[in-house]
C-alpha positions as CSV (number, residue, x, y, z in Angstrom):
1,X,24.8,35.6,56.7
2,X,21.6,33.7,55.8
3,X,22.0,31.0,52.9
4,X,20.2,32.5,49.5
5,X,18.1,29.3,47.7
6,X,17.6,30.3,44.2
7,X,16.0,28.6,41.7
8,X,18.0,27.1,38.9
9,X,16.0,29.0,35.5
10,X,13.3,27.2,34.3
11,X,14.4,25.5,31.0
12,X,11.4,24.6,28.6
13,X,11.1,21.1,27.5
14,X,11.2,19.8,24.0
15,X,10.1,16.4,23.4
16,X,12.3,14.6,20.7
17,X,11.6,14.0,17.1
18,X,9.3,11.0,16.7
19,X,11.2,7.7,16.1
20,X,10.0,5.5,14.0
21,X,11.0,1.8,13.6
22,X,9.9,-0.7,10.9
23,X,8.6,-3.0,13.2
24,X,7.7,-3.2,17.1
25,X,9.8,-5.9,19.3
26,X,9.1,-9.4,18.3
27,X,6.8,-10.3,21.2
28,X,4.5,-7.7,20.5
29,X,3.1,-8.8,17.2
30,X,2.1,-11.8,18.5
31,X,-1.1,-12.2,17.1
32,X,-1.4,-12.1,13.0
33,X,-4.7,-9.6,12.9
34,X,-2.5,-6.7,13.8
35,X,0.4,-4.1,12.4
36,X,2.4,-3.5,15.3
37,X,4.8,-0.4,15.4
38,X,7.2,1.4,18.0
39,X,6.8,4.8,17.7
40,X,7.4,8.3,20.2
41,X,4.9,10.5,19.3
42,X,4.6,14.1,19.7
43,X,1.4,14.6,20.9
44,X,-0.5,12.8,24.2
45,X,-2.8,10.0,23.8
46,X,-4.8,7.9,26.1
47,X,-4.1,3.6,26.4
48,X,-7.3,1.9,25.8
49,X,-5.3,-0.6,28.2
50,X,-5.2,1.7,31.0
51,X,-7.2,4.6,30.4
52,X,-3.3,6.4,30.9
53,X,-2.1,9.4,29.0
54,X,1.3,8.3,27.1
55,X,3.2,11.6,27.2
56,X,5.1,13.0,24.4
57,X,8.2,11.6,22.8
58,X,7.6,8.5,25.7
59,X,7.6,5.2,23.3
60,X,5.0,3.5,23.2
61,X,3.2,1.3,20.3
62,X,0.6,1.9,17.9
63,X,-1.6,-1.3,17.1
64,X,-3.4,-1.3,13.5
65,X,-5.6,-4.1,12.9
66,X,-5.4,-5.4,9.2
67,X,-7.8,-3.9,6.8
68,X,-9.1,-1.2,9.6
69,X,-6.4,1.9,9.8
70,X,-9.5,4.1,10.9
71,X,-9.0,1.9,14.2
72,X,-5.5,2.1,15.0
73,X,-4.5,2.8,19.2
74,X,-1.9,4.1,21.0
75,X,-0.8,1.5,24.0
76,X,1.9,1.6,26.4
77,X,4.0,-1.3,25.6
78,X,3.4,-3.1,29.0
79,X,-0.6,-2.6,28.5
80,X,0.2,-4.3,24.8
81,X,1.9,-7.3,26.9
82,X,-1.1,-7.7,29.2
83,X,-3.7,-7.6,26.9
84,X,-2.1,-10.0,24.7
85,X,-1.6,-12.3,28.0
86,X,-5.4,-11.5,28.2
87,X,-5.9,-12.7,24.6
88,X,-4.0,-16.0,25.3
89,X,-0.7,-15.2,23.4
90,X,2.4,-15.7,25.8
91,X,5.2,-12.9,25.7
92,X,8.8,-14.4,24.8
């Protein structure tokens, strides 16, 4: 008798509650000009580093510079890294 594949029933995805922390990992506020948060957000956004979407609910950080919240990003935290490399901070 022939083997029957079935499908396993498609269950939807949720992505989690946003998580929120009161400040990003240590090397990533590097330079002074910028807020620097970890967040998982529940909607896509695109990296200015890498022209990437970041998926919902994947962490990633959100990079404010002082006195300009209108300018705020969305960067995946290696694309952070390089472009503070870039900027001539080193990552500890």
């Amino acid at each position: 008798m022939p083997r029957k594949n079935r499908r396993a029933p498609e269950v939807p995805l949720t992505s989690p509650a946003p998580v929120l922390r009161e400040r990003a990992p240590a090397w990533a506020g590097a330079d002074e000009g910028y807020d620097v948060r970890e967040v998982a957000g529940d909607k896509p956004y695109i990296c200015p580093g890498c022209d990437h979407p970041i998926r919902p609910g994947l962490r990633h950080l959100v990079v404010v510079p002082v006195g300009d919240a209108d300018a705020r990003r969305h960067w995946h935290s290696k694309c952070w890294g390089s472009e503070l490399r870039r900027r001539g901070f080193n990552r500890a």
